[in-house]
C-alpha positions in Angstrom: 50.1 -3.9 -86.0 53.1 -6.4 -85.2 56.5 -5.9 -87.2 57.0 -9.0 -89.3 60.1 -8.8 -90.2 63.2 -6.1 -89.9 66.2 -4.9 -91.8 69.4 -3.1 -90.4 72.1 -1.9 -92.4 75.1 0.3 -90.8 73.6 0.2 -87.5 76.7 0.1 -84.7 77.7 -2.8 -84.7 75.7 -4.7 -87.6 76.7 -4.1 -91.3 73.1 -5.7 -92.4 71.1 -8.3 -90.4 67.8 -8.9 -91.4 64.8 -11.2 -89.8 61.6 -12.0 -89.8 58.6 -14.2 -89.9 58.5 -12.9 -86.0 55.8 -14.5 -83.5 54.2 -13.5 -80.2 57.5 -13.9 -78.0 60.7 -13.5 -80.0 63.9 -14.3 -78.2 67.4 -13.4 -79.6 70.4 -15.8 -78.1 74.1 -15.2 -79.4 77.4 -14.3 -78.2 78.3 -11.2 -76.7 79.2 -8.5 -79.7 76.3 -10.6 -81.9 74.3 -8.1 -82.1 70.9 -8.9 -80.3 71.1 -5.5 -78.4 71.8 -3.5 -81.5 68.4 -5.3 -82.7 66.4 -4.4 -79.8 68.0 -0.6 -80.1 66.7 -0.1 -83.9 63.1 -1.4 -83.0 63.2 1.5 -80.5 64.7 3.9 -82.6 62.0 3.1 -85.1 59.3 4.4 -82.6 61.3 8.0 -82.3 60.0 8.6 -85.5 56.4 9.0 -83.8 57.9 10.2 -80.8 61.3 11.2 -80.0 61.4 11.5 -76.0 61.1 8.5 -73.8 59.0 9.2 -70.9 60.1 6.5 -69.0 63.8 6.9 -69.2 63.5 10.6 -69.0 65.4 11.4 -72.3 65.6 11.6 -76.2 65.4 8.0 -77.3 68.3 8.9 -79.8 70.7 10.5 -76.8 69.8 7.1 -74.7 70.5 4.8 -77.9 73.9 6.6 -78.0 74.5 6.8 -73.9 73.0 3.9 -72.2 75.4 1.5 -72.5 78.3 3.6 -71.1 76.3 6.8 -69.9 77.8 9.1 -71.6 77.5 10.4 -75.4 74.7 12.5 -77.0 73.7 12.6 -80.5 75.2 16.4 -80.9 78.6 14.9 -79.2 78.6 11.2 -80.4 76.2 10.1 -83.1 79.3 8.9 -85.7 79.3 5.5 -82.9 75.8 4.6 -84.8 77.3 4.1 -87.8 79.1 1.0 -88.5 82.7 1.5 -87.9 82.0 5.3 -88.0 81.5 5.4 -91.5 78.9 7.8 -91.9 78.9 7.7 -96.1 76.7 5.4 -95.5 73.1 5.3 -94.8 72.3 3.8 -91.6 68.8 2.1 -92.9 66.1 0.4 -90.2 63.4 -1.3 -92.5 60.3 -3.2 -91.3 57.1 -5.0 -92.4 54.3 -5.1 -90.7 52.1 -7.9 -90.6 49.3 -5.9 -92.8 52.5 -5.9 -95.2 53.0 -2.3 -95.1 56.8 -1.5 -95.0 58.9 1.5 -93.8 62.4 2.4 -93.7 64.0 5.0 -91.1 66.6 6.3 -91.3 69.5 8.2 -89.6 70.6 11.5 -91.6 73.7 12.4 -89.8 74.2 16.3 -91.1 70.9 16.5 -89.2 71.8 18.9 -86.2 68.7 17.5 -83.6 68.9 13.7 -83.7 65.8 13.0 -85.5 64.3 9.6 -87.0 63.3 10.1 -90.7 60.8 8.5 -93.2 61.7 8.6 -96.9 58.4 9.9 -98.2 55.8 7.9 -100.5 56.3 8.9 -103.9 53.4 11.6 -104.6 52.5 12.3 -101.0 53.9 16.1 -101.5 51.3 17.5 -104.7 52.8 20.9 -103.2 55.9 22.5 -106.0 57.8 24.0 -103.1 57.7 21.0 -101.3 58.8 18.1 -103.8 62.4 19.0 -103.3 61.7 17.3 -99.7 61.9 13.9 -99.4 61.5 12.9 -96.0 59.3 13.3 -93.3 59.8 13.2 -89.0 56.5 12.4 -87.7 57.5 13.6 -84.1 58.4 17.2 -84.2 56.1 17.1 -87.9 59.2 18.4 -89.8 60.2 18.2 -93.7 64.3 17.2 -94.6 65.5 17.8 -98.1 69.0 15.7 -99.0 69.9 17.7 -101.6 70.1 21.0 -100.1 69.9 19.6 -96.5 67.6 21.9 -95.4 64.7 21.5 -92.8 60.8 22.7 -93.2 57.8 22.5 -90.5 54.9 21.2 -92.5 52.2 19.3 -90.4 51.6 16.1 -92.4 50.3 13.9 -89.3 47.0 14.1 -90.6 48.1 12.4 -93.8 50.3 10.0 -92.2 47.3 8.9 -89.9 45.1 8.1 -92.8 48.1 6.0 -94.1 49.5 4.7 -91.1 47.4 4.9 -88.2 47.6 1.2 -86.7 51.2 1.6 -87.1 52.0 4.6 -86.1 49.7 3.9 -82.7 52.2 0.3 -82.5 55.4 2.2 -83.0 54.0 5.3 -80.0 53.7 2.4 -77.5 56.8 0.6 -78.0 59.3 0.5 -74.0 62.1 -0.1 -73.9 63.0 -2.1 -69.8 67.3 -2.4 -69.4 68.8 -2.6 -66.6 68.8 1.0 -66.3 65.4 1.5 -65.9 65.1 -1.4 -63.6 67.4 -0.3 -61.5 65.7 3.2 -61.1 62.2 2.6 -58.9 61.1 6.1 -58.4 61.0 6.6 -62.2 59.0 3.8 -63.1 56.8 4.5 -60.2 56.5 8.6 -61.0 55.8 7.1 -65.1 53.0 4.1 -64.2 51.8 4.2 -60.3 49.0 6.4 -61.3 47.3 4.5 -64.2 47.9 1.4 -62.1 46.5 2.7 -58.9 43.5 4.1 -61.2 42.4 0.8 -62.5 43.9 -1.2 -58.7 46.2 -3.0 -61.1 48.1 -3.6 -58.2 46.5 -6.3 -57.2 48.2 -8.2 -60.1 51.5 -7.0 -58.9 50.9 -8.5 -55.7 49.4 -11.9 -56.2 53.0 -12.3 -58.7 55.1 -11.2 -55.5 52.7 -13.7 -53.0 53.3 -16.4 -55.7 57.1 -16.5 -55.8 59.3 -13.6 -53.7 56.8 -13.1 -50.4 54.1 -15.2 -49.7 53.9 -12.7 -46.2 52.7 -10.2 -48.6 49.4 -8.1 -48.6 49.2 -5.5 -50.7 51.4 -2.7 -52.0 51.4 0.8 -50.9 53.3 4.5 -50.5 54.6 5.5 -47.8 56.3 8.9 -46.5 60.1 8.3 -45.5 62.5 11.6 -46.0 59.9 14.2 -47.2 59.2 11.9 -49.6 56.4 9.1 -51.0 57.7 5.6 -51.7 56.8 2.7 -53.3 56.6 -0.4 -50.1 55.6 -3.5 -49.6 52.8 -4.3 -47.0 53.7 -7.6 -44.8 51.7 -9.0 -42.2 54.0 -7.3 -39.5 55.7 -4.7 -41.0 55.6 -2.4 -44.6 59.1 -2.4 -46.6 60.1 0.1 -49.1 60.4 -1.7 -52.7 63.6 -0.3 -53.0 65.2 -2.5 -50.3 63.4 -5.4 -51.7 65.4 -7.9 -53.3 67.3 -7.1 -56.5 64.8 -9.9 -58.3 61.2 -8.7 -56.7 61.9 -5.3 -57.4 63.3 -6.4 -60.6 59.8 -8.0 -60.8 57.5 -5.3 -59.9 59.0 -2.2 -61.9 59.0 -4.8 -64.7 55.1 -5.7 -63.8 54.5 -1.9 -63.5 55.4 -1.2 -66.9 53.6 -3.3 -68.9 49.9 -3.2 -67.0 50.1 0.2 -68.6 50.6 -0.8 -72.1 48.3 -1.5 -74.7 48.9 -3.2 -78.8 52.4 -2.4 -78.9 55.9 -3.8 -78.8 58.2 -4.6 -75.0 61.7 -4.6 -75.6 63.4 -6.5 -72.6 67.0 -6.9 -72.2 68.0 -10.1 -70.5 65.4 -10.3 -68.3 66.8 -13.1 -66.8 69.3 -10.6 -64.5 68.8 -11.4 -60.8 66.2 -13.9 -60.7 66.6 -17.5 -59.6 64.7 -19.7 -62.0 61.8 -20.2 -59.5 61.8 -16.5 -59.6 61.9 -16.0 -62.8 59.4 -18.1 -64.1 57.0 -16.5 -62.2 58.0 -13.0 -63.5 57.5 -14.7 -67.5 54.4 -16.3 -66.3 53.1 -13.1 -65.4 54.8 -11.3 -68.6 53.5 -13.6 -70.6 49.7 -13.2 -69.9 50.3 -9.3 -69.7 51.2 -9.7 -73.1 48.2 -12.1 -74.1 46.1 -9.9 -72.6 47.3 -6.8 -73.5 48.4 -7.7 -77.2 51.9 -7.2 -76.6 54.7 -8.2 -79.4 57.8 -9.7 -76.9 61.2 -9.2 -77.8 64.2 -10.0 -76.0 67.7 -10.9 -75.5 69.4 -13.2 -73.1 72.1 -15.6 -72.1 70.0 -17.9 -70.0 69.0 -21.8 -71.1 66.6 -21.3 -68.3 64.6 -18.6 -69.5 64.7 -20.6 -73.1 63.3 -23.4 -71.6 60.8 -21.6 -69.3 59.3 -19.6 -72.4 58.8 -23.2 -73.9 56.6 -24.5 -71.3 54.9 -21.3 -70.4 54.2 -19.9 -73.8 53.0 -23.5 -74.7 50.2 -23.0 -71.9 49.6 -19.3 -72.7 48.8 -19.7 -76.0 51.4 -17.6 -77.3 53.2 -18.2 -80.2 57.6 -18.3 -79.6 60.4 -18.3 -81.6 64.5 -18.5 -80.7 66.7 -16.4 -82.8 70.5 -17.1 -83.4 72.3 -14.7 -84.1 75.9 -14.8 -84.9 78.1 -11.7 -86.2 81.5 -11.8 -88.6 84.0 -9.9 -88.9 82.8 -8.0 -91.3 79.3 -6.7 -89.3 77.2 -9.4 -91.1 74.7 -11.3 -88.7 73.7 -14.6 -89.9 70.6 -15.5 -88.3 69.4 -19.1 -87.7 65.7 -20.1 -86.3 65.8 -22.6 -83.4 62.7 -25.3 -83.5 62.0 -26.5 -80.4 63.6 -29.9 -81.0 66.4 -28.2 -81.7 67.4 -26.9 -78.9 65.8 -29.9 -76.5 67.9 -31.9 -78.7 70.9 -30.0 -77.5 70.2 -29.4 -74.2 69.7 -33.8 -74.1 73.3 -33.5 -75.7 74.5 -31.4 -72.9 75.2 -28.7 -75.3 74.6 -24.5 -74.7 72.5 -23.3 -77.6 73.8 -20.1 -77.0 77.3 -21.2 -78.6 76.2 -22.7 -81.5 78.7 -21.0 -83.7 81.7 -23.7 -81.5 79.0 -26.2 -82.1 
């Protein structure tokens, strides 16, 4: 069930930005402080309201929101920095539709001592009298919040909320988040996916991608034992090499490849996946992303910085089949995003003039 359209108010950076009308592959350009991060970050919140740990980073979603840009900060320690400019009298609201034009809106309650995600609850849900005074719901650890008297209940309601919900809430239980973090972490992503991909010999996939672009010497991909330990490694015709001393843009490349073979109808949030790749290289990694995602029905969201990536997803989401559009985003002073649609003859019309559609804003 793909989000249509979202809605942030009092998030970090971003006093309200809202978008929509969102296709297959949706790419968010801007300046630095714009707030396309903060975007991706509230998509991903939204899916700690299903579940609030992150297997794949290895934390609470809300803590790694808080800490991943500066690695350090914790909800009990730092959540005021997710309000916008601290001011925490204000609801921080996250509101989506979904393409079967069901909406939601999570929220962050900041009195709220363990860092949850919460749903105001559909008027008449709660028949129970010693429940109305509770008025919204945390599908993850299945717990109750009242405002008023700010006071917490266990109460399973998933039952309920699967009758209501279920495509979405199955959308929102998928959705990964791949940063430079985890990308630069290869025993994590291997310990997370290696398994499931090894069970169905996905890995073949990840190796015909490496052949295409970053080693055409290579043969197949396999663990091997160096410290005690098991390690991903590359198979070459004369020798085997561990992934992690790979090149920053084929490892880059596989962990990212790794990830999404094991994901199914949900959402991939990439941050500037463009990092490390030369544009051979990095066509071959969005090739590869982009039938995944075809494949796999897989909503695409990302930022960059790149007019090579923009112009690479033009060409190879033309072939795919996929359906793109180019977000620019530009923030004022006052945290409101203005947010402009790029058509394709826009930005080729641009590029012809020499111009960086990144930078429209000095345009």
């Amino acid at each position: 069930m793909p989000i249509e359209s979202v809605t942030i108010r009092n998030f970090r950076g971003i006093r309200e930005c809202s978008m929509g009308d969102f296709a297959d592959v949706n790419v968010l350009i801007g300046r630095n402080g714009s707030g396309k991060s903060t975007v991706l970050e509230s998509i991903y919140l939204a899916s700690a309201w299903v579940d609030s740990y992150d297997k794949l980073h290895n934390a609470r979603k809300m803590d790694y929101v808080i800490s991943r840009r500066t690695g350090r900060g914790s909800w009990i320690s730092s959540r005021d920095v997710l309000w916008f400019l601290m001011d925490v009298t204000r609801d921080v609201k996250m509101k989506f539709t979904f393409t079967n034009n069901d909406k939601l809106e999570f929220k962050l309650i900041r009195f709220d001592g363990e860092g949850n995600v919460w749903l105001p609850i559909p008027g008449g849900l709660l028949s129970e009298t010693a429940l109305i005074e509770y008025d919204h719901y945390n599908y993850s650890d299945n717990k109750l919040l009242s405002i008023a008297s700010r006071s917490l209940i266990g109460k399973n309601l998933r039952a309920r909320f699967i009758e209501l919900y279920a495509d979405i809430i199955g959308f929102l239980e998928g959705i990964v988040f791949i940063d430079s973090n985890i990308l630069a972490d290869p025993k994590r992503v291997e310990d997370v996916t290696w398994s499931k991909i090894l069970a169905k010999r996905l890995d073949k996939f990840i190796t015909g991608m490496v052949r295409e672009e970053f080693e055409a010497d290579a043969e197949d991909i396999t663990y091997m034992p160096i410290g005690g330990d098991k390690v991903l490694a590359l198979k070459l015709s004369k020798t085997t090499v561990r992934v992690d001393d790979l090149g920053d843009g084929a490892r880059s490349a596989i962990l990212m490849a790794s990830i999404l073979l094991t994901l199914d109808n949900t959402a991939v949030l990439i941050e500037e996946p463009e990092s490390h790749q030369h544009p051979g290289g990095l066509k071959a990694v969005m090739n590869f992303v982009l039938k995944v995602a075809k494949e796999r029905k897989l909503q695409l969201f990302m930022s960059t910085h790149s007019v090579e990536l923009l112009k690479i997803l033009q060409k190879l989401c033309k072939d795919v089949g996929l359906r793109l559009k180019i977000f620019f985003l530009e923030r004022n002073v006052e945290g409101f995003v203005d947010v402009r649609v790029l058509e394709r003859i826009d930005i080729n019309t641009l590029l012809k003039l020499g111009l960086d559609p990144r930078f429209l804003d000095v345009v």
